[in-house]
PAZA-966083 format. One record per atom (N, C-alpha, C): z, y, x; residue in one letter; residue number from 1; atom name. Coordinates in steps of 0.02 Angstrom, whole numbers, plus 50000, padded with zeros to 5 digits. Last residue first. Layout:
BEGIN
ATOM      z      y      x  res    n  atom
ATOM      Z      Y      X    a  NUM    CA
...
This chain:
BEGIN
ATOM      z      y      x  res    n  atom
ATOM  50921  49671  42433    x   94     N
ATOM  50898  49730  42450    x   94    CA
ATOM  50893  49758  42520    x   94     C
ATOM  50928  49529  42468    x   93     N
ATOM  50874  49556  42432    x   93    CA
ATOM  50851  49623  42451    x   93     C
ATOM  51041  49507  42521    x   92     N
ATOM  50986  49496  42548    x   92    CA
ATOM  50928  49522  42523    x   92     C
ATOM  51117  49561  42427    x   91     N
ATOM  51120  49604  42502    x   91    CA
ATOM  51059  49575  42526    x   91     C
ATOM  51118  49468  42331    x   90     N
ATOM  51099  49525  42302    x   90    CA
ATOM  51089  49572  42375    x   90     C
ATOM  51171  49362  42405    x   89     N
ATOM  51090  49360  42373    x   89    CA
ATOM  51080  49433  42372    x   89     C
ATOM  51309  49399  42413    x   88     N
ATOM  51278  49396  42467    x   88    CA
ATOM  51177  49398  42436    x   88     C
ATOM  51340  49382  42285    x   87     N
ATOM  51346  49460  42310    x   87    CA
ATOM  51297  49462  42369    x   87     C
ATOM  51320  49254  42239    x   86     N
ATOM  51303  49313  42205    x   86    CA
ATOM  51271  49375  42243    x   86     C
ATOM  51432  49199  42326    x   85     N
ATOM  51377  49179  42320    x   85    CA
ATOM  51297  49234  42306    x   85     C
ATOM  51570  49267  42247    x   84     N
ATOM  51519  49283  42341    x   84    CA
ATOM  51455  49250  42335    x   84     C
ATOM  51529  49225  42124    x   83     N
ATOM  51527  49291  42146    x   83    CA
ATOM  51501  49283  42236    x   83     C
ATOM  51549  49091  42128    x   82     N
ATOM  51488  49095  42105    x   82    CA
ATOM  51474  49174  42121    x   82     C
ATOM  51659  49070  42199    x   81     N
ATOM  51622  49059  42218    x   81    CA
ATOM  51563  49079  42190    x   81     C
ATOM  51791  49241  42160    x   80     N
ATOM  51749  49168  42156    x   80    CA
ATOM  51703  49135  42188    x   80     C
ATOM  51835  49282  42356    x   79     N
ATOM  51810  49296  42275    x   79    CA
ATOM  51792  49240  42252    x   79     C
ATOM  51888  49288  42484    x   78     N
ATOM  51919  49278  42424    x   78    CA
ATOM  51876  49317  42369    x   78     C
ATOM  51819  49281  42590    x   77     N
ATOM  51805  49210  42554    x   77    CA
ATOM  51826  49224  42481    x   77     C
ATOM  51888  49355  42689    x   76     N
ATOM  51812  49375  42675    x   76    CA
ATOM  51790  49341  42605    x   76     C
ATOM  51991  49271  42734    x   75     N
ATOM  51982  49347  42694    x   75    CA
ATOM  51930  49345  42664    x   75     C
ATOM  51953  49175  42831    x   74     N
ATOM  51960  49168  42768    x   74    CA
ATOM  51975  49212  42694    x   74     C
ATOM  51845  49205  42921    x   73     N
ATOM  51926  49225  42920    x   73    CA
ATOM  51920  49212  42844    x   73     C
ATOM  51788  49053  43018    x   72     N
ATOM  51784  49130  42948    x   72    CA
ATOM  51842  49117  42962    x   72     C
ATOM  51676  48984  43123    x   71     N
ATOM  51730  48996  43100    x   71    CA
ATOM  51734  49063  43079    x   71     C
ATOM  51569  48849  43122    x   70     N
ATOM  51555  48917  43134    x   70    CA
ATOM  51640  48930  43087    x   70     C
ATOM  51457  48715  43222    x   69     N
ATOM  51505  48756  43195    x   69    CA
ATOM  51525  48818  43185    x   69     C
ATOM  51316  48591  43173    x   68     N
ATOM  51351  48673  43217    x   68    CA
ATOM  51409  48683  43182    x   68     C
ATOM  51287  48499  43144    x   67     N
ATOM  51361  48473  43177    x   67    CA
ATOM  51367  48562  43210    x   67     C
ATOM  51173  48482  43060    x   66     N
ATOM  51168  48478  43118    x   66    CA
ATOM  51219  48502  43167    x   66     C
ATOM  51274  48569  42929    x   65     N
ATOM  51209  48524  42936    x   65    CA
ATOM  51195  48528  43013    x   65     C
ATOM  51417  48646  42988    x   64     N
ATOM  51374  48654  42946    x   64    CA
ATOM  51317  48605  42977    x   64     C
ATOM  51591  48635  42978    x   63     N
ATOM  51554  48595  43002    x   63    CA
ATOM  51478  48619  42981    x   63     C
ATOM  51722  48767  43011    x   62     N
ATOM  51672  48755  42959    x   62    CA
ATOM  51630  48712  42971    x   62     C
ATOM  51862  48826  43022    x   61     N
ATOM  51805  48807  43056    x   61    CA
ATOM  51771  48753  42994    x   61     C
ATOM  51950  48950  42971    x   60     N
ATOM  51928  48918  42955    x   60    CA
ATOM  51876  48894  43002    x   60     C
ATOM  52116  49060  42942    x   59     N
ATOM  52041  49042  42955    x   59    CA
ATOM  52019  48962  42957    x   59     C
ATOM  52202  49164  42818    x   58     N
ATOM  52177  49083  42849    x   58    CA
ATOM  52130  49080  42886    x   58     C
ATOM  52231  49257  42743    x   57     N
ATOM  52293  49232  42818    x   57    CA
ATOM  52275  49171  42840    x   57     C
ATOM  52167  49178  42599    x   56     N
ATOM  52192  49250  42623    x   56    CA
ATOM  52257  49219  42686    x   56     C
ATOM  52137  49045  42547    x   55     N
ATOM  52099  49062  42592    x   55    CA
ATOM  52118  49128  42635    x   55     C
ATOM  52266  48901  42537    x   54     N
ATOM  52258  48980  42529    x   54    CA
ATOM  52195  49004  42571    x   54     C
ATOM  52228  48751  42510    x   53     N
ATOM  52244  48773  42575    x   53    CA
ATOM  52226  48858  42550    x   53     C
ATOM  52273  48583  42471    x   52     N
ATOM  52227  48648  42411    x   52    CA
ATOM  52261  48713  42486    x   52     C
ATOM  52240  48412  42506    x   51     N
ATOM  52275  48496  42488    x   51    CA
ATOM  52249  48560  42470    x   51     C
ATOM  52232  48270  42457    x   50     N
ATOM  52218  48325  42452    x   50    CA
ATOM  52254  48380  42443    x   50     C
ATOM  52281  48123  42572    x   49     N
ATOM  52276  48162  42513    x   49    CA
ATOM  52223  48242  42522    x   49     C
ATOM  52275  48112  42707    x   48     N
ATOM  52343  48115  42701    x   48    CA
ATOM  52320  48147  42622    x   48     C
ATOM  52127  48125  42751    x   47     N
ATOM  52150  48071  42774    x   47    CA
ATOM  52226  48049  42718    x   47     C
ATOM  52086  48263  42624    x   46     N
ATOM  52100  48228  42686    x   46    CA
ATOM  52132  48163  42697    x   46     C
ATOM  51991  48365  42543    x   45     N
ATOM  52014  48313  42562    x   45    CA
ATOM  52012  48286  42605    x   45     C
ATOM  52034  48560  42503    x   44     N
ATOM  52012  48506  42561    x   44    CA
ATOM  52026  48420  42537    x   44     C
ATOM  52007  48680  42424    x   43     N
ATOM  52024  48598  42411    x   43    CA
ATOM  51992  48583  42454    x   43     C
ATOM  52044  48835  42451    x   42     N
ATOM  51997  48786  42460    x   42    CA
ATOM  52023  48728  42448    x   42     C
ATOM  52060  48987  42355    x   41     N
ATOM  52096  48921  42380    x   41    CA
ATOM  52044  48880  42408    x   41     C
ATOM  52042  49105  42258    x   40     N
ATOM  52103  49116  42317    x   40    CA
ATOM  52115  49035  42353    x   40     C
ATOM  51933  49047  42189    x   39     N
ATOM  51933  49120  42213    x   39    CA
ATOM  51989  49124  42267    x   39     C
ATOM  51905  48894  42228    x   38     N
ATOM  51926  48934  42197    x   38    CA
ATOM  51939  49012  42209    x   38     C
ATOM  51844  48741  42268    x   37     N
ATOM  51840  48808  42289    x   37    CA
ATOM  51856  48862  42227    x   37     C
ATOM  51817  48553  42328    x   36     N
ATOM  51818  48617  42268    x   36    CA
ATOM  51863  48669  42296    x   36     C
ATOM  51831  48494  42459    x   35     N
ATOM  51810  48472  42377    x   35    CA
ATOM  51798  48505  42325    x   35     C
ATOM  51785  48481  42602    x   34     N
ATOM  51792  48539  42556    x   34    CA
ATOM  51765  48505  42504    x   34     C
ATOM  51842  48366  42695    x   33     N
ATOM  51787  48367  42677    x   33    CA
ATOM  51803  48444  42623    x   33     C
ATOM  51958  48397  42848    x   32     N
ATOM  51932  48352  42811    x   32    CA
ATOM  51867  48369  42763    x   32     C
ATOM  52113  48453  42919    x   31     N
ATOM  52043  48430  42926    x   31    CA
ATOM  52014  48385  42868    x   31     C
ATOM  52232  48553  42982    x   30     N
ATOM  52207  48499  42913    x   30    CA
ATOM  52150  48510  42935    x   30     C
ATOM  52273  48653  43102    x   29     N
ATOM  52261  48554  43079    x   29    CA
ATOM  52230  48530  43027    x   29     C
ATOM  52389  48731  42975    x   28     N
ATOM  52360  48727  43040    x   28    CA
ATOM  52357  48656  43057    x   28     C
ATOM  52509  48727  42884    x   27     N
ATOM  52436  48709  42842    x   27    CA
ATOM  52383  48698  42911    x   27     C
ATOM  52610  48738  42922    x   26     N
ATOM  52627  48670  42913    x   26    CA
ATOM  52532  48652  42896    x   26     C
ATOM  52598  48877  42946    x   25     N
ATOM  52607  48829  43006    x   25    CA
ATOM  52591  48762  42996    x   25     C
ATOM  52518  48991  42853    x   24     N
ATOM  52584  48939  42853    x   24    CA
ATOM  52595  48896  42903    x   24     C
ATOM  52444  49072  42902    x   23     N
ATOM  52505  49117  42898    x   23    CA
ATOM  52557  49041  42891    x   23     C
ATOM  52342  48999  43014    x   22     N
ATOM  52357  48991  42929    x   22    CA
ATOM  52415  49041  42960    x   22     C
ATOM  52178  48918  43088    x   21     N
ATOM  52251  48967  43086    x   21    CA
ATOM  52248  48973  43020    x   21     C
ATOM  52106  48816  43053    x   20     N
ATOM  52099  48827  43135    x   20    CA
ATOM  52168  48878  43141    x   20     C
ATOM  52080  48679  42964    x   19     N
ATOM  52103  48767  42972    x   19    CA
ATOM  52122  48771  43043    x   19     C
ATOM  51892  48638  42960    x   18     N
ATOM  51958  48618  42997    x   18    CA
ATOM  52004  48708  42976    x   18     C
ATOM  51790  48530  42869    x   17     N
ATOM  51808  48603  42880    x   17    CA
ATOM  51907  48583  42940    x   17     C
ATOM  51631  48458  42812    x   16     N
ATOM  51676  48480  42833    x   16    CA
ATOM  51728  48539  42861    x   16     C
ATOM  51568  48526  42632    x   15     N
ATOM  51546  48526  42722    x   15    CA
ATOM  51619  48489  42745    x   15     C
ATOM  51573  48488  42525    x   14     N
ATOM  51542  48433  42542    x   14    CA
ATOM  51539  48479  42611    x   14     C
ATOM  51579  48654  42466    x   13     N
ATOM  51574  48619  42420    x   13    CA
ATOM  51519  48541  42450    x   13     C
ATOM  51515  48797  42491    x   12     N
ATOM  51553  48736  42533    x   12    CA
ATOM  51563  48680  42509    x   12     C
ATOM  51342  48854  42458    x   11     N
ATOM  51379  48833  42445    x   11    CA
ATOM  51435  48782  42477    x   11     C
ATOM  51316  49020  42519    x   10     N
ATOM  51307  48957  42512    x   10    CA
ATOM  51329  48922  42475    x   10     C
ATOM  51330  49151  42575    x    9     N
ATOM  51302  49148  42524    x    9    CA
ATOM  51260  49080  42493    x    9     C
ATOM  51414  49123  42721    x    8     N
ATOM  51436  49139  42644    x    8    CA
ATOM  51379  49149  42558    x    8     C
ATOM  51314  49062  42781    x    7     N
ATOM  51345  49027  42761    x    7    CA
ATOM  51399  49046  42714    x    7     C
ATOM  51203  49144  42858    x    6     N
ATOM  51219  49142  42814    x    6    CA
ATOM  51257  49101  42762    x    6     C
ATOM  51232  49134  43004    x    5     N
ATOM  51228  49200  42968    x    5    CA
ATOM  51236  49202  42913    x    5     C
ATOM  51238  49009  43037    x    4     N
ATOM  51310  49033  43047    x    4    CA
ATOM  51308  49098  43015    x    4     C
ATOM  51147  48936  42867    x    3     N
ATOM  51168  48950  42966    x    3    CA
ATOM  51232  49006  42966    x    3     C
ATOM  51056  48838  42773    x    2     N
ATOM  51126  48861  42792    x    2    CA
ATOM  51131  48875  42874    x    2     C
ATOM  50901  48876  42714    x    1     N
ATOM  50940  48832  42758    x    1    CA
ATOM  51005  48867  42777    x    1     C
């Protein structure tokens, strides 16, 4: 089950998400559903289209199953998805 502990070794891909801070100003605000995920990017869709939002100088609020919320620095994020995913299993394990 996804929780605020373990929500990097998840998948985003359908949560909601808000950027809560950005190095870009114009990117602070966007809100909407996480469409796809790339080692340096998140695809948000929103009300106003889709933007593709840098994860490095970003943070992030995150909607997870039963409306908790939980906010990343979006540093943390930059590897592929199928890697962080990966990496985190492999910590749980050992």
């Amino acid at each position: 089950m996804i929780s605020s502990q373990n929500v990097l070794g998840h998948e985003l891909i359908g949560l909601g998400i808000l950027v809560s801070g950005a190095a870009n100003p114009t990117h602070r605000g966007i809100n909407g559903t996480i469409i796809d995920e790339t080692k340096n990017l998140l695809v948000i869709e929103t009300t106003r289209g889709v933007k593709r939002i840098p994860k490095m100088h970003s943070t992030f609020r995150v909607v997870l199953p039963g409306r908790q919320l939980v906010e990343i620095d979006g540093s943390v994020m930059v590897l592929a998805p199928e890697r962080r995913i990966n990496l985190h299993e492999k910590k749980r394990i050992t």
